[in-house]
C-alpha positions as CSV (number, residue, x, y, z in Angstrom):
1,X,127.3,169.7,86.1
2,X,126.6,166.3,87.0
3,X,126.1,163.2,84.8
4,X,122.6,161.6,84.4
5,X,122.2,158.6,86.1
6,X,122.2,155.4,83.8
7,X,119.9,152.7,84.5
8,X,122.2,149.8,84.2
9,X,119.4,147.4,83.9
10,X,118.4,148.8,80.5
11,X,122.1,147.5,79.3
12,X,120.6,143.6,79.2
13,X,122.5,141.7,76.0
14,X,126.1,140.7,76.7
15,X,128.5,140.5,74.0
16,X,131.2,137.4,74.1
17,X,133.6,137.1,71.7
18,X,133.7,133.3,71.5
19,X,137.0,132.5,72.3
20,X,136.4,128.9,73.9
21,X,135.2,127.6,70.2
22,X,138.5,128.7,68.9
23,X,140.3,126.6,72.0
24,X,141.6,130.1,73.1
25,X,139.4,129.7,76.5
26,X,138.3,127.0,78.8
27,X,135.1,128.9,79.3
28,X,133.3,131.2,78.0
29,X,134.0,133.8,80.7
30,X,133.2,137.2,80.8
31,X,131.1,139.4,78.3
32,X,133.0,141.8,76.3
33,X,130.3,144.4,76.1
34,X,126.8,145.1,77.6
35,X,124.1,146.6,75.3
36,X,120.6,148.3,75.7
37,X,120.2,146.8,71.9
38,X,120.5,143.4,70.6
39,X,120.6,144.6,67.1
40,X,123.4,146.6,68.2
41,X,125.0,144.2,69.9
42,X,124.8,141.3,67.1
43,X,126.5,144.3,64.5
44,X,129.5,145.2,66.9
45,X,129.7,141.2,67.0
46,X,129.8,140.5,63.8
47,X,132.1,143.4,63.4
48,X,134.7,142.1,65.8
49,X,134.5,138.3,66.0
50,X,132.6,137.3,63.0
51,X,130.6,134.1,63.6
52,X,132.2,133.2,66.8
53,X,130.0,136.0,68.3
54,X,127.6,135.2,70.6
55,X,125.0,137.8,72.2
56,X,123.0,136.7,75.3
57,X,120.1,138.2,76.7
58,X,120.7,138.6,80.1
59,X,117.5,137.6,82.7
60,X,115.4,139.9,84.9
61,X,117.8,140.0,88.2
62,X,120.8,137.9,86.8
63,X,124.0,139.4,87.6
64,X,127.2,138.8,85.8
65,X,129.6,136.7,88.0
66,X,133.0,138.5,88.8
């Protein structure tokens, strides 16, 4: 059996754990964890990082930079 297809797009708010408030990172860098929900996201946030979370709604067509 083969796996459906997931529409990647539907996975638009980006998860970052904050880490350049703290002075642990120049930048902000990469997101930790794509979601298809912010609400979702902003609980797992909370969950790991606290108030250093920060969720981002990706744009129509951005990509996420290597």
């Amino acid at each position: 059996m083969s796996e459906p297809a997931v529409e990647v797009s539907a996975y638009r708010f980006a998860l970052y754990s904050g880490a350049e408030r703290l002075g642990l990172a120049a930048e902000r860098g990469q997101p930790i964890a794509l979601f298809a929900d912010e609400a979702t996201a902003r609980a797992h946030g909370r969950r790991l990082y606290g108030e250093f979370a920060e969720v981002v709604e990706l744009g129509e067509g951005e990509e996420l930079r290597p």
